[in-house]
N, C-alpha and C positions, 0 to 999 in steps of 0.2 A: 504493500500500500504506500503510495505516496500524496506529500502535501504540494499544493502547485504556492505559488510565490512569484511574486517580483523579480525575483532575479534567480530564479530555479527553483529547487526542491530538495527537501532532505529525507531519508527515510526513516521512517516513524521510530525506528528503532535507537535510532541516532537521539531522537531526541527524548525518550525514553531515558538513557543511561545518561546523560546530562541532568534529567532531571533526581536520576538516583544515586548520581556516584556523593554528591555531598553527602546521602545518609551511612551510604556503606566506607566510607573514609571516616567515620569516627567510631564505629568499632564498638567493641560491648562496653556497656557502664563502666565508666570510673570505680573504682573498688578504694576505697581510701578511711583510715584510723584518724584523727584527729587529737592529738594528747595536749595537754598544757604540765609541763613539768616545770619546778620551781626546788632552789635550793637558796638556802643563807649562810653564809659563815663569818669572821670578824675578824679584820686585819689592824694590826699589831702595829703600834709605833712606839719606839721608844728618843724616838728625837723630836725637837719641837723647831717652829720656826721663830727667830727673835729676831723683834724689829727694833735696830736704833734708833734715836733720833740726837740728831748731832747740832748743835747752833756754836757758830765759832764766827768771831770778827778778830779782821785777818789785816797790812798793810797790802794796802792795792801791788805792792811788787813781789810782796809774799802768794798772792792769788794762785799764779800760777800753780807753784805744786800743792794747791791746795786738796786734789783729790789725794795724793800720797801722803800726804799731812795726816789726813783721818783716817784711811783704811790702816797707816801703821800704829796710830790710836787705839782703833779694832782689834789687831792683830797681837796687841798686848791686854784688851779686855781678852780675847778669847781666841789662842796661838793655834787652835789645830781647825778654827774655822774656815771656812769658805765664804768671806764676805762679800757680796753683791749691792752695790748703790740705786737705790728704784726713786730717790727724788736727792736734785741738785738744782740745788732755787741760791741765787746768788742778787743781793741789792749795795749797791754804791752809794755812798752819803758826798757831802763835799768836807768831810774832814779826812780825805784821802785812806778810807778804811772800808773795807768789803764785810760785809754782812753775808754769813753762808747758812743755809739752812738742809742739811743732806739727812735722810732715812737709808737705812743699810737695813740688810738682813740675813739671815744664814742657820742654816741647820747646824743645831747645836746636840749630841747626846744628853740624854736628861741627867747625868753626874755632874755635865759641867754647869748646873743649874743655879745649884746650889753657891746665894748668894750673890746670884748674879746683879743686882742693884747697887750692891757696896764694889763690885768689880768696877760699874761705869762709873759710880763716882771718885774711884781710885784712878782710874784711865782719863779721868776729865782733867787739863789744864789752864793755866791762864789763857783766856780769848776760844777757851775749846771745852764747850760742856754736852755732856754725853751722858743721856736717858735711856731708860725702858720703856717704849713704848708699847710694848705686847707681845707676850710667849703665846703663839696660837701650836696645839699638839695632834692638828688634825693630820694625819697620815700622807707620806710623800705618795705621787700621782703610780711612780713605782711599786710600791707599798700596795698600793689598792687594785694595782694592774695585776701583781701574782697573785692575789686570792679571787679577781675574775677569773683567772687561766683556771684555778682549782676549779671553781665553782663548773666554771664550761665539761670542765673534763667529767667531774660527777654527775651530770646532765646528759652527756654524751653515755654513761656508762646504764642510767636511769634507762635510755632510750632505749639502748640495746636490752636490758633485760628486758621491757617492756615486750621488744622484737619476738623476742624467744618465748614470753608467755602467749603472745597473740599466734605466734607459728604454730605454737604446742594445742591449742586451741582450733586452729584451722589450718593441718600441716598438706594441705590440696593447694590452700591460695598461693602462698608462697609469696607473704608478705616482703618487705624491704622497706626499709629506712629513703625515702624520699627526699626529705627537706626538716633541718632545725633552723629556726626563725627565731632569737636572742630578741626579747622584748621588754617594753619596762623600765623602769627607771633602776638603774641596776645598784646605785649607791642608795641607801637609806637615811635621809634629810637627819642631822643629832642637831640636837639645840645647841648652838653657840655658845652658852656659857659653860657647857661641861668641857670643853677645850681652851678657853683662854683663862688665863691665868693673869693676879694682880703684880705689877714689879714686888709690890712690898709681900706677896703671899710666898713668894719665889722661895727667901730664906728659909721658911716654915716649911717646905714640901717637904716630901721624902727624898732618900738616897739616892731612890731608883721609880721612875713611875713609867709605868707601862699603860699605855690608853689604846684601847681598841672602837674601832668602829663596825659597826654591823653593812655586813654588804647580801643586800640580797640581789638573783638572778634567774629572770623568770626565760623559758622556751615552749615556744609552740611548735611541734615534733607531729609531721605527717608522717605516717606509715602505709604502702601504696602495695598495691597487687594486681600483676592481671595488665591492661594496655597500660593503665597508670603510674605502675613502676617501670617500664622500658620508658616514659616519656622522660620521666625524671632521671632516665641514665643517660639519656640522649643530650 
């Protein structure tokens, strides 16, 4: 049988399988487990971050080394530090004298804490005074990245058993691990003031303080079978 047309004919058949190859191109249902797994654990700091704050008036030809001026100020508050300058605000008077107002900061071990307030003002000299602006002991970005890696891994290990109780279950489908999707807010918000610390509370602390943060890590873990797992190897 044929259709006649404008500009010839096709045969019925032709247009037949055009109209059925989009159904037979998608194949049997999707077969698919849907999981939300969730793990938490708490990472560890025992070093804090300390902010200085420096105000020093200086002779305008002194200026110059004036950054080396303060970080070796620093450097005799606290010799095994790594000190970092995040504000260097500098004002000129006309009594030929520089006004500097510099914040440093640096990961300090919580031993070398102890005291710390009576250290800046033994580190502070003529034209050069030197504060505690705030011990904050929220954990380095470091810190928080190896107990995500845990976290992942324990999630990873959740999924697979997961795998193996759905196989043991349905061992015809022949399940697979399709897709983990890492969701969530992965750090768990602490209130500010259980990490900062007062200059003058410094002296009082303990020898050694160890403060942890809670990190939770949520995944949503497809499990596929059937055209649904070849799509997802594919």
């Amino acid at each position: 049988m044929r259709l006649k047309g404008s500009k010839g004919v096709l045969p019925l058949v032709a247009i037949v399988a055009l109209w059925t190859a989009p159904a037979l191109a998608r194949g049997p249902a999707d077969d698919r487990i849907v999981l939300d797994l969730a793990r938490e654990g708490w990472v560890e700091t025992k070093t804090a971050e300390v902010v200085l704050a420096v105000n020093a008036t200086l002779k305008q030809e002194e200026s110059a080394n004036v950054r080396q001026t303060i970080l070796a100020a620093l450097q005799k508050l606290s010799p095994d530090a790594d000190w970092r300058i995040t504000t260097f605000n500098r004002n000129a008077d006309r009594s030929g004298l520089d006004s500097w107002y510099v914040e440093a900061q640096a990961r300090i071990d919580d031993t070398g804490l102890d005291g710390m307030r009576a250290a800046a003002d033994k580190a502070s000299q003529p034209g050069m005074t030197i504060t505690v602006n705030a011990i904050n002991f929220t954990p380095t970005l470091a810190e928080v990245e190896a107990t995500r890696a845990a976290l992942r891994q324990a999630i990873y290990k959740d999924a697979q058993a997961e795998l193996d109780r759905v196989n043991a279950a349905f061992p015809d489908a022949h399940y697979r691990i399709n897709l983990v999707n890492f969701t969530g807010r992965a750090v768990a918000p602490v209130p500010q003031p259980q990490f900062m610390a007062r200059a003058d509370a410094v002296a009082a602390a303990p020898k050694a303080i160890a403060v942890e943060d809670r990190i939770q890590l949520q995944a949503t873990v497809v499990l596929a079978a059937g055209e649904a797992a070849k799509e997802g190897g594919e």
